[in-house]
PAVEX-927975 format. One record per residue (C-alpha): residue number from 1; x, y, z. Coordinates in steps of 0.1 Angstrom, whole numbers. Each point is the difference from the previous one (the first is absolute). Layout:
BEGIN
+-----+-------+-------+-------+
:   i :     u :     v :     w :
+-----+-------+-------+-------+
: NUM :     X :     Y :     Z :
...
+-----+-------+-------+-------+
***
This chain:
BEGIN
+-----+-------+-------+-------+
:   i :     u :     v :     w :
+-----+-------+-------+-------+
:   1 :  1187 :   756 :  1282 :
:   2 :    16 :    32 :    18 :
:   3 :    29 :    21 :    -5 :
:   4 :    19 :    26 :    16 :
:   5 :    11 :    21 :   -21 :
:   6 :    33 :    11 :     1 :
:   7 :    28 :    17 :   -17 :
:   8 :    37 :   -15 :     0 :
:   9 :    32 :    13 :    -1 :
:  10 :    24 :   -27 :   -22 :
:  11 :    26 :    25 :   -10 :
:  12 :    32 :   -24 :     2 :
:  13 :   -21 :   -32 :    12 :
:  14 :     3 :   -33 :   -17 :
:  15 :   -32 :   -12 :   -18 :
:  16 :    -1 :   -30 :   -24 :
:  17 :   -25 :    -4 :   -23 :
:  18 :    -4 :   -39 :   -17 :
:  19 :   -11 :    -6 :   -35 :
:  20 :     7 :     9 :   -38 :
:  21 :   -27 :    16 :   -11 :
:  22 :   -16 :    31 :    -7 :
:  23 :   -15 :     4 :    39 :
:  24 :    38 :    -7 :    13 :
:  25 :    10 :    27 :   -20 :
:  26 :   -25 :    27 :     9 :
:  27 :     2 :    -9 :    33 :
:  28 :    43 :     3 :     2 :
:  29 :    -5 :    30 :   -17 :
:  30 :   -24 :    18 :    27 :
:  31 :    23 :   -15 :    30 :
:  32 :    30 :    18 :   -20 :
:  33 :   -16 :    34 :    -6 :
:  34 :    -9 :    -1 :    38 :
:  35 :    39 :    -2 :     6 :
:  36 :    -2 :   -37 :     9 :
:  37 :    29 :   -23 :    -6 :
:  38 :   -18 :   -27 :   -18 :
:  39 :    14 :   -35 :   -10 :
:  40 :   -21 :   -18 :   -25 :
:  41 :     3 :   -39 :    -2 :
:  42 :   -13 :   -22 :   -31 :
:  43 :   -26 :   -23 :     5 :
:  44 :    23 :   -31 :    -8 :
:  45 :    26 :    16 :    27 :
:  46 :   -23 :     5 :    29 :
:  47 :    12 :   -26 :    29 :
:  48 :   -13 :     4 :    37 :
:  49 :    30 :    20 :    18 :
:  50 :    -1 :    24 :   -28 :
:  51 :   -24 :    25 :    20 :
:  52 :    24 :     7 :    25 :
:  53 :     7 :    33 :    15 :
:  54 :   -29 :    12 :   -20 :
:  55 :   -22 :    31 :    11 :
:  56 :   -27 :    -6 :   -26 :
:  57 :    -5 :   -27 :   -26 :
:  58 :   -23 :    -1 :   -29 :
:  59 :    -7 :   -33 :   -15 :
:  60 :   -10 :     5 :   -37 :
:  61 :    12 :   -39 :   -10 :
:  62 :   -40 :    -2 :    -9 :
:  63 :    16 :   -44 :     9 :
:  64 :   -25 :   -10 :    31 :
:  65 :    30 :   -21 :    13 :
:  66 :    23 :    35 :     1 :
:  67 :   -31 :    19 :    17 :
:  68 :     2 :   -30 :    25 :
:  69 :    33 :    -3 :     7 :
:  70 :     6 :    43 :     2 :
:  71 :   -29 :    -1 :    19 :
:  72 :     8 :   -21 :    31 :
:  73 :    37 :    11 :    -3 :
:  74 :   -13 :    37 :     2 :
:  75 :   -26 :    -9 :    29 :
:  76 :    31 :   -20 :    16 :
:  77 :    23 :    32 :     0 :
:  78 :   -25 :    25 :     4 :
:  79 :    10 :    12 :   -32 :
:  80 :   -29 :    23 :   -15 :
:  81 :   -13 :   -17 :   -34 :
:  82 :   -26 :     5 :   -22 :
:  83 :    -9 :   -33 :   -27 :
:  84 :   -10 :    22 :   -32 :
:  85 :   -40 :   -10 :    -4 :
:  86 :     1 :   -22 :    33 :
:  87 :   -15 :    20 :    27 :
:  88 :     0 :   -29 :    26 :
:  89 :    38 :    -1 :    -6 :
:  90 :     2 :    41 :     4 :
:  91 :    15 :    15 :    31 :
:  92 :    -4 :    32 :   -18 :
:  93 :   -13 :    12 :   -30 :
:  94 :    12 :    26 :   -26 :
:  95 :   -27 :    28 :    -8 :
:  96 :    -4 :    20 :   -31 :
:  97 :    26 :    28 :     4 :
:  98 :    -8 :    39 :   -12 :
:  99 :    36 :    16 :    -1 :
: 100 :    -2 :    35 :     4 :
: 101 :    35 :     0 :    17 :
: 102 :     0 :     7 :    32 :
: 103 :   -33 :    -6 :     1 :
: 104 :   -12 :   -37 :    -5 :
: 105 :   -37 :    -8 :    -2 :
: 106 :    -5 :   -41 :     8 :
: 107 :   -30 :   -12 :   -12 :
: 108 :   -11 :   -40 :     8 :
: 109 :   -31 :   -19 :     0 :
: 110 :    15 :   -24 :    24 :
: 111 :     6 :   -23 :   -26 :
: 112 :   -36 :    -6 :   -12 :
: 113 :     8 :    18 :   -36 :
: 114 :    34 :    13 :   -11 :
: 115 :   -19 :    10 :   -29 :
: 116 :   -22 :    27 :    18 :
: 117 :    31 :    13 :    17 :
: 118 :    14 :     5 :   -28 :
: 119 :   -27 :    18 :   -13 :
: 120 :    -3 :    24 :    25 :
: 121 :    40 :     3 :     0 :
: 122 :    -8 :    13 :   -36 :
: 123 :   -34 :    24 :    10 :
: 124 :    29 :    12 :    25 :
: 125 :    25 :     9 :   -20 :
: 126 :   -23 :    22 :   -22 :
: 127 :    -8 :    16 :    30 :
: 128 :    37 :     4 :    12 :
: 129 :    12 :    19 :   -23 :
: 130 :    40 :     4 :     0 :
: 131 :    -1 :    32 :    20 :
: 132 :    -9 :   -17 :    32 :
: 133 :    34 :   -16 :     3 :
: 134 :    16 :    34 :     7 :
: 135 :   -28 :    14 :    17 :
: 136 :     5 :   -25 :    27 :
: 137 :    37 :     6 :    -1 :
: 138 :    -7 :    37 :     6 :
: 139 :   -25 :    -4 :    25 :
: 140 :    28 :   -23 :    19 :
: 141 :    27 :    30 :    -3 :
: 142 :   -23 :    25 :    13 :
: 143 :   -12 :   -27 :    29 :
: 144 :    36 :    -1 :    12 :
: 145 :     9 :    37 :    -2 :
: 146 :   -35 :     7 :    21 :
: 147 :     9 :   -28 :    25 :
: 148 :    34 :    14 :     8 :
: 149 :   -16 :    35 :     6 :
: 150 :   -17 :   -18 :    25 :
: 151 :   -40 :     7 :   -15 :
: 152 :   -24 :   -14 :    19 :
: 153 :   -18 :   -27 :   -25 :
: 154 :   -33 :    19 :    -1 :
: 155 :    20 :    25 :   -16 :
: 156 :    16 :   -23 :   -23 :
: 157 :   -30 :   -15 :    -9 :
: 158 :   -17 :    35 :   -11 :
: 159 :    33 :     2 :   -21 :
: 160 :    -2 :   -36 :   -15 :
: 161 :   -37 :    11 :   -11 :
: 162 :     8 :    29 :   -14 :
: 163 :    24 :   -12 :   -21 :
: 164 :   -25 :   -28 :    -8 :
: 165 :   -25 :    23 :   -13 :
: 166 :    20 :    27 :   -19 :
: 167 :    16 :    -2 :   -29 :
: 168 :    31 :   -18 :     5 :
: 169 :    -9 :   -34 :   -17 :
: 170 :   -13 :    18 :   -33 :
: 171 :    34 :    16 :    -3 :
: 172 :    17 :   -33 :     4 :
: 173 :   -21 :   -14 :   -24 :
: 174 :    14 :    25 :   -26 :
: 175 :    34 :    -5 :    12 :
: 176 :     3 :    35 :    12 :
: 177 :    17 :   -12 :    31 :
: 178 :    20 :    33 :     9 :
: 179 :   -34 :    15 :     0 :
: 180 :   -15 :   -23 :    22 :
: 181 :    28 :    -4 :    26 :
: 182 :     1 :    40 :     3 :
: 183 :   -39 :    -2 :     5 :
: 184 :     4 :   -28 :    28 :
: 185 :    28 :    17 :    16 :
: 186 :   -29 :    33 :     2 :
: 187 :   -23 :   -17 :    16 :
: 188 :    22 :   -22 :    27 :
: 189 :    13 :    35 :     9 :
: 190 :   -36 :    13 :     5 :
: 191 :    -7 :   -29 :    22 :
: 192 :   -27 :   -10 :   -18 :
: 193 :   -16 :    30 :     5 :
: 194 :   -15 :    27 :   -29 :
: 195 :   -26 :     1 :   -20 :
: 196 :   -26 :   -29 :   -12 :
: 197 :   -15 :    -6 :   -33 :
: 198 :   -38 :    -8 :    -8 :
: 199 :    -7 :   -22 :   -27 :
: 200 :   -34 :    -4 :   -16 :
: 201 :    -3 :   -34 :   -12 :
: 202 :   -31 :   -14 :   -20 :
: 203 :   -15 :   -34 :    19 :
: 204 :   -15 :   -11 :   -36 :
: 205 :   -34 :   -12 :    -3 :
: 206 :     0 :   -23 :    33 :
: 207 :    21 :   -36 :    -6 :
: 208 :    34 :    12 :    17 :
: 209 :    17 :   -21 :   -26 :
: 210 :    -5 :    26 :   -28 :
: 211 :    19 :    24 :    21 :
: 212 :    35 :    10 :   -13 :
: 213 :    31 :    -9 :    14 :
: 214 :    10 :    38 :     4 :
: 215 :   -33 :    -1 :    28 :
: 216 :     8 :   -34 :    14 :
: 217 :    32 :    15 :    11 :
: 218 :   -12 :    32 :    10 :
: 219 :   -25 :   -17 :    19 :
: 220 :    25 :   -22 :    18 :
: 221 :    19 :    30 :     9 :
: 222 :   -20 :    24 :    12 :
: 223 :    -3 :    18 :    37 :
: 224 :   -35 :     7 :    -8 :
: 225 :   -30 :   -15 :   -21 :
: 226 :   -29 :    27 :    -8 :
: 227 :   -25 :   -19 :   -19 :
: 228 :   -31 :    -4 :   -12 :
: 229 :   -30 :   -12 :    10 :
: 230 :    -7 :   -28 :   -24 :
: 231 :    36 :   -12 :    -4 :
: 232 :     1 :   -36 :     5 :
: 233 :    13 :   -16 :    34 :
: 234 :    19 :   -20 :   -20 :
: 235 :    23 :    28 :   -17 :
: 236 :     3 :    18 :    33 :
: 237 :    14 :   -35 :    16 :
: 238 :    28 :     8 :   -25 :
: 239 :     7 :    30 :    23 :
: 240 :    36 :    -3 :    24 :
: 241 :    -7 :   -18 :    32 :
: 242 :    11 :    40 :    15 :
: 243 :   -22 :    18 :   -18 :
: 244 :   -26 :    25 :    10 :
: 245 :   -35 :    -8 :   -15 :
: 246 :   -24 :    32 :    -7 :
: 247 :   -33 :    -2 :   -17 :
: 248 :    -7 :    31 :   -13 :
: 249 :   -25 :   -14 :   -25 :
: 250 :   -34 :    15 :   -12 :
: 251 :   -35 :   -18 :     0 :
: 252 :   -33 :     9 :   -11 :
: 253 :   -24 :     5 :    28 :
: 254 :    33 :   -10 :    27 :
: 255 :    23 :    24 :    16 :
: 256 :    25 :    13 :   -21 :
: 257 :    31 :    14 :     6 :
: 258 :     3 :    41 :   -14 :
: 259 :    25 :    -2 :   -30 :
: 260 :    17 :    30 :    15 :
: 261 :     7 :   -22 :    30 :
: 262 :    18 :   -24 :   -23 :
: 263 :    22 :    23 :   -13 :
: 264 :     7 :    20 :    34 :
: 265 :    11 :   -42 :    14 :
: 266 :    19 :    -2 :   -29 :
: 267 :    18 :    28 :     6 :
: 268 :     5 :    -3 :    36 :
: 269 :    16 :   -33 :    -2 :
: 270 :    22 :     9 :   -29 :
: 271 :    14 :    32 :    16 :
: 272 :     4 :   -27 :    30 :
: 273 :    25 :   -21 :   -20 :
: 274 :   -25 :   -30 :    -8 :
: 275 :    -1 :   -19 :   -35 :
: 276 :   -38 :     2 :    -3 :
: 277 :   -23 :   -19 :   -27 :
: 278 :   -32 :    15 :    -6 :
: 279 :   -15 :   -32 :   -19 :
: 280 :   -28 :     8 :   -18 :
: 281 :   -24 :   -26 :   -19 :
: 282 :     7 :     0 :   -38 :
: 283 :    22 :    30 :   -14 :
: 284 :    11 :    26 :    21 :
: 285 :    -9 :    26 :   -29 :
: 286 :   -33 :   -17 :   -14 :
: 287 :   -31 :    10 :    26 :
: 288 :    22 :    -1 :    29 :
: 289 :     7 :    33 :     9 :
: 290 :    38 :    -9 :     0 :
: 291 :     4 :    32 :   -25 :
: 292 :   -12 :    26 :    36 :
: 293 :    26 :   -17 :    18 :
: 294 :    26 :     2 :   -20 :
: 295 :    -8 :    37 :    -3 :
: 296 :     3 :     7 :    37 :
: 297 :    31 :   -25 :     7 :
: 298 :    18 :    19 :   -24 :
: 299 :    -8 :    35 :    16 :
: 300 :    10 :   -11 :    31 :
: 301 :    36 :   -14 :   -13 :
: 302 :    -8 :   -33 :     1 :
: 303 :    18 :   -25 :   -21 :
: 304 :   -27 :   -21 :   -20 :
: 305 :     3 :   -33 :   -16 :
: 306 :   -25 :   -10 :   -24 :
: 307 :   -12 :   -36 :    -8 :
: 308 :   -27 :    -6 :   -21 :
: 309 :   -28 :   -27 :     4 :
: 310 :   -22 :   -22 :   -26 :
: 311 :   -32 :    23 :    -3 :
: 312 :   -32 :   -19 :     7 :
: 313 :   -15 :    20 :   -29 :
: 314 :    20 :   -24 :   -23 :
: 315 :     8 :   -28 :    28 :
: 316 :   -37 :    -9 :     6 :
: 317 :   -10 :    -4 :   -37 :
: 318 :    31 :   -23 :    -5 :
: 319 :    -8 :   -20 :    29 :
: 320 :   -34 :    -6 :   -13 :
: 321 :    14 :    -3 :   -33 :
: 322 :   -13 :    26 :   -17 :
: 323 :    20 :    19 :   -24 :
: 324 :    -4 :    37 :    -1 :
: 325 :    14 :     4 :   -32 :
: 326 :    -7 :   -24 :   -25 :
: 327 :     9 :    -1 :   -41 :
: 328 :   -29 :    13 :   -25 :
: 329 :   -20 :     3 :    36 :
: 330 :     9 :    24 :    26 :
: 331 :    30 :    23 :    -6 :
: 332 :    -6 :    29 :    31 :
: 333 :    -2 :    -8 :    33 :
: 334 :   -11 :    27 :    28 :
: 335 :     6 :    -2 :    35 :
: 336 :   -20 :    22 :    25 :
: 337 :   -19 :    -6 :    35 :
: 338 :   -32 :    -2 :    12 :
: 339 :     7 :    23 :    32 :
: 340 :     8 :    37 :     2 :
: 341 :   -18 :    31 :    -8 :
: 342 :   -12 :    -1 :   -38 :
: 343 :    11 :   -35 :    -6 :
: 344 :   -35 :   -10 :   -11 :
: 345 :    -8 :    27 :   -24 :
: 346 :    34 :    -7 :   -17 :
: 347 :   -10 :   -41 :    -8 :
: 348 :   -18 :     7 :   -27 :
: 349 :    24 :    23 :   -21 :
: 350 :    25 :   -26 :    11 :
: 351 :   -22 :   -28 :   -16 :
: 352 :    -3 :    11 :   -29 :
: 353 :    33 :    14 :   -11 :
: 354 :    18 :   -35 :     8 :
: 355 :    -5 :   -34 :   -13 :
: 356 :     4 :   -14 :    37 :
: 357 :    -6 :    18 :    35 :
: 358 :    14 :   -14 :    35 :
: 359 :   -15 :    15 :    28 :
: 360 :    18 :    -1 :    30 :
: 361 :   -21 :    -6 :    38 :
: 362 :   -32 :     1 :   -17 :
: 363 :   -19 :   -24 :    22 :
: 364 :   -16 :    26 :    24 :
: 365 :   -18 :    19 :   -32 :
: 366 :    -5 :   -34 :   -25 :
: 367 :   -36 :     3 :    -3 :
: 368 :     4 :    42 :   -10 :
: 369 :    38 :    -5 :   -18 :
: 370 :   -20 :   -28 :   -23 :
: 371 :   -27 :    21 :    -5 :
: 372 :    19 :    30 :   -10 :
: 373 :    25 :   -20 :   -27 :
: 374 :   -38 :   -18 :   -12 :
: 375 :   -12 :    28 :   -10 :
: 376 :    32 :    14 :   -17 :
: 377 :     9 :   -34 :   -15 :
: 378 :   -26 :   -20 :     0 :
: 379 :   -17 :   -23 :    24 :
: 380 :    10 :   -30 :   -18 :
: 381 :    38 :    11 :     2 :
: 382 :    18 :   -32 :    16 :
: 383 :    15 :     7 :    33 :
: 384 :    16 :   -18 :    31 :
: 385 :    10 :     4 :    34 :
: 386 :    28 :   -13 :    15 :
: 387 :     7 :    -5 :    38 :
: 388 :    29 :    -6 :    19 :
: 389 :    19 :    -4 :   -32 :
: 390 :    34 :   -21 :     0 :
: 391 :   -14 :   -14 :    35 :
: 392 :    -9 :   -36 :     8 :
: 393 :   -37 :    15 :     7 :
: 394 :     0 :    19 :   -29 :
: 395 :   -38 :    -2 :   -16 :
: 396 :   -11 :    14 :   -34 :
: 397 :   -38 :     5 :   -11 :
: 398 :    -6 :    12 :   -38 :
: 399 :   -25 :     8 :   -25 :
: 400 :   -14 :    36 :   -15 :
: 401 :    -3 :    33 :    18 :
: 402 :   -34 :    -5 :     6 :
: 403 :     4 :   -32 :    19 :
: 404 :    36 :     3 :    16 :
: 405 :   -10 :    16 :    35 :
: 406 :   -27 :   -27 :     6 :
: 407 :    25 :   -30 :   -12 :
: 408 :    23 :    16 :    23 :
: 409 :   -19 :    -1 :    31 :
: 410 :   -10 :   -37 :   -11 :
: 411 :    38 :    -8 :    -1 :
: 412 :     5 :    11 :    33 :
: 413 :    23 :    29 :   -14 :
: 414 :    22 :    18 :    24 :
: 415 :    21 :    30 :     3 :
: 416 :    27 :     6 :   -11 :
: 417 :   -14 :    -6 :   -39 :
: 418 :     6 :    13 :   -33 :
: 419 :   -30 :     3 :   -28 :
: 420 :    15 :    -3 :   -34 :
: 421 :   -28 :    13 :   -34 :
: 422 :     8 :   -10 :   -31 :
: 423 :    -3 :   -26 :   -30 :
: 424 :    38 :   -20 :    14 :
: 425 :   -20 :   -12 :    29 :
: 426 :   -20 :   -21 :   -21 :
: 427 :    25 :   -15 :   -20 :
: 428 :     6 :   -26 :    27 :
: 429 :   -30 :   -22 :    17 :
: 430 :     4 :    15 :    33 :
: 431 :    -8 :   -22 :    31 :
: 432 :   -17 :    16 :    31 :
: 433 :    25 :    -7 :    30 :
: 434 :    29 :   -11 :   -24 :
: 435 :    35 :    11 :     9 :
: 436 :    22 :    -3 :   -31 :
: 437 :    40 :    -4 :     8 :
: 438 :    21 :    27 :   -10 :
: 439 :    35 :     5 :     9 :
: 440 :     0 :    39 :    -6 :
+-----+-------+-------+-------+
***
């Protein structure tokens, strides 16, 4: 069955709701707070006549011989009705209700599962927090001052973003609402105009839904995407239907954008008046390079936002379920990569000052990186490699240094992966091609 959904105004209209019960109440109390004058007859008092001059009726009798008699009454009026838990005997139906007042968020499943509505009413609300009531009322005052000046709407619309995207809402959210309306009324004066704001936001290890909520938004919200290379097409589909999509990623052996590029884009479109998102795979800070951008955004007068990512130095393991630290076992963990000058020569200090050592894109130099840590560590040292990790393709090969870089060809291993050394990765029977769930 279809519906069209619809909003209706019943301030001062008559609605009647039937029945006794917990469901009559709840329902004459929603008709009330939506300004409805609402008339609630007993079950034993119903009689066919009753309806009339109705706008809406609810039936909550739960008495089959009520739901009939409303029902064809209703139908014979043209009264709308909804039979509480009777969708054949529905005209409409009642959704879930988020009350952000004056924003209202409806949520129905068309009647196939109240109780996932009201599920998602509650994953709603969490999002929702109490701020976006007076956000929207905000946004409404500064609508109607803009649309007496006469601003075209592409004008408004860079306004209505603007105010979107700053800081508004987290002001509201602490109840500093002189604050925020003086920081509104700065920014509809400006047009919507002045300068952007780049935000470096960690992607995590790959599965978009270890992202934080601080990126989700960002992502939503942004004028421009500048990602990576490997971040998945999933987690960019999280990206507003209006923004700009940029790959600025690097790949071994494939063209690869100049990092001084990056930053001169990033730049450019701040000064421009753009909210830009420079999404990078895992933590901004960890192997990512976010740490040179930062640098030159800030000499340039650019206002930064900072969002760190799950690491795939410590995301990988977990997916695989391997613990890098581990009671009586491992109690150091260190973190380096397999690329960049003098990388190599460093793995076997590395080795053996910590109990465990995750090294980061270490595929393209396995055979040597295993090598160098065997001979530092010992061959027999156990060892695995991890690809893809957090992904539904994710792939795993283990053993010792001596055997890891031909178990990993045999697994099919494929960049991105992480090679983790040391006694935790044996603590667990590990299973080539396993993917363990995590919820990071």
């Amino acid at each position: 069955m279809k519906y069209y959904p619809v909003f209706l105004d019943l301030a001062g209209q008559l609605c009647i709701v039937l029945g006794d019960g917990k469901f009559a109440v709840e329902k004459a109390a929603a008709l009330r707070e939506a300004g409805a004058d609402v008339r609630v007859i007993s079950s034993r008092d119903y009689r066919p006549g009753d309806l009339a001059g109705a706008r809406l009726v609810v039936d909550a009798s739960e008495d089959e011989e009520i739901n009939r008699l409303s029902w064809q009454e209703a139908e014979a009026a043209g009264i709308l009705i909804n039979v509480v838990d009777r969708p054949a005997q529905c005209r409409f139906i009642a959704p879930a209700i988020v009350r952000r007042d004056p924003l209202l968020v409806a949520i129905s499943t068309s009647g196939e599962s109240p109780f996932l509505a009201s599920m998602l009413r509650a994953r709603i609300e969490r999002w929702l927090g109490h701020e976006w009531g007076p956000f929207v009322a905000l946004v409404g005052a500064v609508r109607r001052r803009l649309r007496e000046q006469g601003l075209p709407i592409s004008e408004q619309t860079r306004v209505y973003r603007r105010l979107l995207n700053s800081d508004v809402r987290s002001l509201l959210r602490a109840r500093k609402t002189a604050e925020a309306n003086r920081l509104a009324a700065g920014i509809a004066a400006a047009r919507g105009d002045g300068a952007g704001r780049v935000a470096l936001v960690g992607a995590g290890p790959g599965d978009p839904d270890l992202l934080t909520m601080k990126a989700r938004d960002l992502i939503a919200d942004a004028d421009y995407v500048l990602h990576d290379a490997l971040i998945a097409p999933e987690t960019l589909a999280l990206c507003g239907p209006d923004a700009r999509l940029e790959n600025v990623g690097k790949r071994g052996g494939h063209a690869s954008t100049r990092q001084a590029n990056i930053n001169a884009r990033l730049i450019e479109l701040a000064g421009e008046g753009h909210h830009v998102v420079r999404l990078k795979g895992g933590d901004p800070f960890v192997f990512g390079r976010g740490g040179e951008e930062l640098d030159d955004l800030r000499r340039a007068g650019i206002d930064v936002l900072i969002v760190p990512g799950i690491s795939s130095a410590l995301a990988a393991p977990a997916a695989a379920g391997i613990p890098v630290t581990r009671r009586g076992v491992a109690s150091s963990v260190a973190i380096t990569t397999a690329q960049g000058g003098g990388s190599i020569e460093r793995l076997a200090d590395l080795a053996r000052s910590a109990d465990t050592l995750v090294v980061l894109m270490a595929l393209g130099d396995l055979s040597l990186v295993a090598s160098v840590l065997g001979r530092a560590v010992g061959g027999s040292r156990p060892a695995a490699v991890i690809s893809n990790a957090t992904l539904p393709d994710q792939r795993i090969a283990s053993g010792t240094l001596d055997s890891i870089a031909r178990l990993a060809t045999e697994a099919a291993i494929a960049a991105p992966a992480t090679l983790v050394v040391g006694d935790v990765v044996a603590l667990e029977q590990i299973v080539g091609l396993q993917r363990v769930s995590v919820a990071l």
